[in-house]
C-alpha positions as CSV (number, residue, x, y, z in Angstrom):
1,X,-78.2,-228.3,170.9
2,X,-76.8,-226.5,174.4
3,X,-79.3,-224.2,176.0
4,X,-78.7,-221.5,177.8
5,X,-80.6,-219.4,180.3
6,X,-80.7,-215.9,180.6
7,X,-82.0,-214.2,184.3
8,X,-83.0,-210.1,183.6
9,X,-83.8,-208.6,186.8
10,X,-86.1,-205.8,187.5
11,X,-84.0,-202.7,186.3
12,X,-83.6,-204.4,183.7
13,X,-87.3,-204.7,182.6
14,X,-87.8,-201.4,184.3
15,X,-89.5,-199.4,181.7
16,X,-90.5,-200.3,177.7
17,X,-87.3,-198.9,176.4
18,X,-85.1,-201.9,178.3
19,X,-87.7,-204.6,177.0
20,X,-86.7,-203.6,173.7
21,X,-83.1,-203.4,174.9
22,X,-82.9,-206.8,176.5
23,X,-84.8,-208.3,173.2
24,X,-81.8,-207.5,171.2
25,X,-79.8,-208.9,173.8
26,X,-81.6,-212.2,173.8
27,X,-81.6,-212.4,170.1
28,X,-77.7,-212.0,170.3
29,X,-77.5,-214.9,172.7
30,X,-79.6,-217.0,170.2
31,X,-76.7,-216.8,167.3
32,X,-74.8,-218.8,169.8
33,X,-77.2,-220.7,172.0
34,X,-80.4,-221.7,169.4
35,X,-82.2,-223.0,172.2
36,X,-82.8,-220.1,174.8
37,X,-84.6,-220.0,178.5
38,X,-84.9,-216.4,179.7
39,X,-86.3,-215.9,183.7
40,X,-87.6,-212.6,183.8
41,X,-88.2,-210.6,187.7
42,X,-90.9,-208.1,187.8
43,X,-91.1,-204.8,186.6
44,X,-88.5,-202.2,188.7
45,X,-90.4,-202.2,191.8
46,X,-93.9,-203.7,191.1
47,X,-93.2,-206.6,193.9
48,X,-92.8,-203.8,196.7
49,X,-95.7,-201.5,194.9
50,X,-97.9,-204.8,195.3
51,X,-96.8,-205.3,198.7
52,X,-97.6,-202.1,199.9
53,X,-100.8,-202.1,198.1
54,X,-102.1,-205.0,199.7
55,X,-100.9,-203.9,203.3
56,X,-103.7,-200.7,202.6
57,X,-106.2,-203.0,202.2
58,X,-105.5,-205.5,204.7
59,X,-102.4,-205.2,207.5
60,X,-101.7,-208.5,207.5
61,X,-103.0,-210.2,204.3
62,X,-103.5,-213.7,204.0
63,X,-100.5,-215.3,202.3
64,X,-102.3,-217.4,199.7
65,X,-103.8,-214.4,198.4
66,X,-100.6,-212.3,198.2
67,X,-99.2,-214.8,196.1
68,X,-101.7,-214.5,194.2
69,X,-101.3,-210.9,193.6
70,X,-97.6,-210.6,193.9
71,X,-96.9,-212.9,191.3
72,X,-98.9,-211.4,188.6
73,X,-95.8,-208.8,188.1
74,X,-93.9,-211.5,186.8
75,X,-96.1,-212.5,184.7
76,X,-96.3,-209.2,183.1
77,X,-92.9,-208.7,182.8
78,X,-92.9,-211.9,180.8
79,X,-95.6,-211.5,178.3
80,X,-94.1,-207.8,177.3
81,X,-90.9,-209.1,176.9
82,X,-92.3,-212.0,174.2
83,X,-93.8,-209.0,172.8
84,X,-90.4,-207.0,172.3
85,X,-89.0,-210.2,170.7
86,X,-92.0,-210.8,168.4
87,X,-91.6,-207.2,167.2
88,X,-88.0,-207.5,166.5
89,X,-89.0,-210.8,164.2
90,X,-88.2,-213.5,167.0
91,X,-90.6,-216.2,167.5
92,X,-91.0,-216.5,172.0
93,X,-93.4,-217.6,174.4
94,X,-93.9,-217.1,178.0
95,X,-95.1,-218.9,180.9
96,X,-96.0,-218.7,184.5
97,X,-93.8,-220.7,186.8
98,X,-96.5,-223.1,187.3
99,X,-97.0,-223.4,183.2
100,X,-93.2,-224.3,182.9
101,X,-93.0,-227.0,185.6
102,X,-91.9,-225.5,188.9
103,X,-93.4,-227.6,191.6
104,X,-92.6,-225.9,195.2
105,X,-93.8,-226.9,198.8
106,X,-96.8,-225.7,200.0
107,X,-95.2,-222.9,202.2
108,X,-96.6,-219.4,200.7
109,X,-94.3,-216.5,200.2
110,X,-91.1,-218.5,201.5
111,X,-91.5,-221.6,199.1
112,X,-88.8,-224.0,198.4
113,X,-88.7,-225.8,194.8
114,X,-88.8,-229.2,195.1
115,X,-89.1,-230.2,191.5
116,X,-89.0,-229.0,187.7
117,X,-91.3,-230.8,185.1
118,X,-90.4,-228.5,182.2
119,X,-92.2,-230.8,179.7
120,X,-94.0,-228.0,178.1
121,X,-90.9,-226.0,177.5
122,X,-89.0,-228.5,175.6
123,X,-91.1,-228.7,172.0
124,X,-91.0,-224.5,172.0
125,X,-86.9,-224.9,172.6
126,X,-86.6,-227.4,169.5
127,X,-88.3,-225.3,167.4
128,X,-86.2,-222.6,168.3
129,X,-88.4,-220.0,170.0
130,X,-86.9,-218.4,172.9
131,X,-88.5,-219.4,176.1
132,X,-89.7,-216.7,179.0
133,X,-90.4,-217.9,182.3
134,X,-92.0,-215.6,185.2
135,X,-89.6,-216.1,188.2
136,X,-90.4,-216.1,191.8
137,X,-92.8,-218.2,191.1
138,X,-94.6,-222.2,191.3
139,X,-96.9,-224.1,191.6
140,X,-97.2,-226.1,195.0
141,X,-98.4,-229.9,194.7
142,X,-101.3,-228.9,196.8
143,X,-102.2,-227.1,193.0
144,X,-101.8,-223.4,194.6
145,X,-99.7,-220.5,193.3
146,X,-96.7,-219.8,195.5
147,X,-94.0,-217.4,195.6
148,X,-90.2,-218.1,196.4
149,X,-89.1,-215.2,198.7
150,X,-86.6,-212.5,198.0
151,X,-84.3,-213.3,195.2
152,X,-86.7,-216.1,194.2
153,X,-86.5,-215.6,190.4
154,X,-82.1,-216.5,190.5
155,X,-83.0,-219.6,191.9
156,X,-86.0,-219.8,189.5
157,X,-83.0,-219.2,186.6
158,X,-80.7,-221.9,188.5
159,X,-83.4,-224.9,188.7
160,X,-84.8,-224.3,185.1
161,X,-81.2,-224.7,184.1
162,X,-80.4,-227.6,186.2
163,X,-83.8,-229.6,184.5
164,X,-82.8,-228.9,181.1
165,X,-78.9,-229.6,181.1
166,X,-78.4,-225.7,180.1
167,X,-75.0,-224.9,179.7
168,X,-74.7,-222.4,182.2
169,X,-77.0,-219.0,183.6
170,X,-76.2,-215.6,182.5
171,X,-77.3,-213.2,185.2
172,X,-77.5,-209.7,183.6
173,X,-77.7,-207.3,186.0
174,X,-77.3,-203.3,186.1
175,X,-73.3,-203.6,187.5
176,X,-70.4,-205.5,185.6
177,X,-70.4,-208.0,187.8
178,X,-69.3,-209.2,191.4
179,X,-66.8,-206.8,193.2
180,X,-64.4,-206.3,196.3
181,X,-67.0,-203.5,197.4
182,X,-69.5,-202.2,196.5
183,X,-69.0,-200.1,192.9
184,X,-71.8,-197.9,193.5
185,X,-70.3,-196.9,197.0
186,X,-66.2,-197.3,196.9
187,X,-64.6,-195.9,193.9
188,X,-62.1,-198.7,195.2
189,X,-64.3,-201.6,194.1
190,X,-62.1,-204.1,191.7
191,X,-64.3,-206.7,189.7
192,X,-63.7,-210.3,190.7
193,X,-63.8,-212.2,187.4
194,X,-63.2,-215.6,189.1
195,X,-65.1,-217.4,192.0
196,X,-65.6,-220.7,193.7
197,X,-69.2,-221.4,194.7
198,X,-67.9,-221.1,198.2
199,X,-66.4,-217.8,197.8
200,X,-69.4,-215.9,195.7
201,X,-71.5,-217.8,198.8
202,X,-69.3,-215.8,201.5
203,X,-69.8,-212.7,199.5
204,X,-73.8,-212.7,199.1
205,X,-73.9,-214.0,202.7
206,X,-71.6,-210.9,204.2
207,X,-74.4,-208.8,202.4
208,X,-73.6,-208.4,198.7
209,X,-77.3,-208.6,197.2
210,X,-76.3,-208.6,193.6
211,X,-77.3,-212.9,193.7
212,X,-79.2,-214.5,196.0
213,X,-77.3,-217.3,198.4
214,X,-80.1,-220.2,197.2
215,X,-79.0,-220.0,193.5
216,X,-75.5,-220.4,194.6
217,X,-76.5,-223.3,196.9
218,X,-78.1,-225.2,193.7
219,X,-75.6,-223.8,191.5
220,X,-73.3,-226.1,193.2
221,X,-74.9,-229.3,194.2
222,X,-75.7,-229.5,190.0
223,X,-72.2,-228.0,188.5
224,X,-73.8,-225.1,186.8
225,X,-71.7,-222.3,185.9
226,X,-73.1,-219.2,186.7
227,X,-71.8,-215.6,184.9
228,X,-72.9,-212.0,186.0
229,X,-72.7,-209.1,183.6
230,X,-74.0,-205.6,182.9
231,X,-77.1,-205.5,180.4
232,X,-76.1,-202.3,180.1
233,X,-72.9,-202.6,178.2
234,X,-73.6,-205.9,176.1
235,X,-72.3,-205.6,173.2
236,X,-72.1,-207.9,170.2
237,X,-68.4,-206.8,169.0
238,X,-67.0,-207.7,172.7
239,X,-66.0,-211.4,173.4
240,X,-68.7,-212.4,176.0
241,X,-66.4,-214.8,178.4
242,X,-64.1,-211.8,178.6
243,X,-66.8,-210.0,180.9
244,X,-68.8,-210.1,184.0
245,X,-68.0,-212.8,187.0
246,X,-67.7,-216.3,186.4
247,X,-68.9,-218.6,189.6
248,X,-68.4,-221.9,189.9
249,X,-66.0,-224.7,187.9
250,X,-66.5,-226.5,183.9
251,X,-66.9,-229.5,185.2
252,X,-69.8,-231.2,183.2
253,X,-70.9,-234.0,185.8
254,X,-74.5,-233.1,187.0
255,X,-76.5,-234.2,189.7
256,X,-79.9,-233.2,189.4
257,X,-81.3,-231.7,192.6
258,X,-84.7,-232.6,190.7
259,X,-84.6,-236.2,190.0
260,X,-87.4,-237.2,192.5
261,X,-90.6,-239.4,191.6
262,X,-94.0,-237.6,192.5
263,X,-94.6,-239.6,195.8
264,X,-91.0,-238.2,196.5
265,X,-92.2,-235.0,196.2
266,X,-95.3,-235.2,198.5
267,X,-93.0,-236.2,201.3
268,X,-90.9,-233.1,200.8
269,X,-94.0,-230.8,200.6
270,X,-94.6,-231.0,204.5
271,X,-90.9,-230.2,204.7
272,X,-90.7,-227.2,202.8
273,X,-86.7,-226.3,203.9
């Protein structure tokens, strides 16, 4: 069985209403895909509320322990979200990066993955429960929480989906899709339904924000075809590859950025690029 992973970002997880919203999409995706991986961001904006929370207490706090804090709003987005699915009838369970395998460098609040071990996400996903990861988020081989920067929880999305072989990663996000402009700006803005990696990296790079570069970057060293769409206007009656932005080729050779041994991976911890 294919499995596919979903990425929700923070507006859409903003309030209890869209949990419920996004369960139905999910369970929509599951008619399709049995075998479902969703990455969940925080809450709206919990990660800035956090931030600015722990600057009142301390001006500069010490990174280790704003991981520690910072993360946790992942982690709530993706307990309430198995919640939604369990009260519409669908069987899910979440995790913290570290629970599902996400082994970073040791770098705090800038992290870089360096592996996936998704061992403990496999016997959920051939039973058929859906699968909710907290982005941002790992676990550094020096066995301490870290967090991946800005945008951390696409390229969360991206390496969950190059360790399991998914099919591709369905970004919904709170626009259509990629555009010439900016929609919310330019009444101008045309929808690109087609892009290179190469191309959708120029874009992000010249400042459109709607994926981060790093889940590009990954996207196409392992093949993995990327689509953004509007969890706003998914609907069930509407032919799903008619929609959103497509990014990158359907070329099924993979290269797995992950396929390191552990001593590997303690070289590339002092690295951390």
């Amino acid at each position: 069985m294919e499995t596919l992973v979903l990425k929700f970002g923070g507006a859409s997880v903003s309030n209890p209403e869209k949990f419920l919203q996004i369960a139905d999409i999910i369970i929509e995706r599951s008619k399709e895909y049995p075998q479902i991986v969703v990455v969940v961001s925080a809450m709206g904006d919990t990660t800035d509320h956090l931030l600015e929370l722990s600057q009142k207490i301390h001006p500069n706090p010490p990174k280790r322990e704003q991981d520690m804090l910072v993360s946790a709003g992942e982690r709530i987005s993706a307990s309430l979200l198995a919640m939604a699915l369990y009260n519409k009838g669908k069987e899910a369970i979440s995790f913290t990066g570290s629970q599902a395998g996400v082994i970073t460098c040791a770098r705090h609040s800038e992290a870089r993955i360096v592996e996936v071990r998704p061992h403990r996400l496999i016997p959920h996903l051939k039973n058929q429960r859906v699968v909710i990861v907290a982005g941002f988020q790992g676990m550094g081989l020096n066995g301490e929480i870290t967090t991946l920067g800005r945008g951390g929880s696409d390229t969360s999305a991206v390496a969950l989906a190059v360790s399991l072989e998914a099919a591709k990663v369905e970004f919904y996000k709170d626009v259509e899709g990629i555009y010439s402009q900016d929609p919310k700006v330019s009444k101008n803005a045309k929808k690109i339904s087609l892009m290179s990696y190469d191309s959708a990296l120029e874009k992000v790079k010249g400042g459109d924000g709607v994926l981060h570069a790093r889940a590009i970057e990954l996207a196409k060293q392992n093949q993995i075809i990327l689509q953004v769409l509007s969890y706003k206007k998914f609907s069930s009656n509407e032919k799903l590859p008619a929609r959103g932005t497509f990014i990158g080729t359907s070329s099924k050779e993979k290269k797995s950025q992950f396929e390191i041994n552990f001593e590997e991976s303690r070289l590339m911890e002092s690295i951390c690029i």
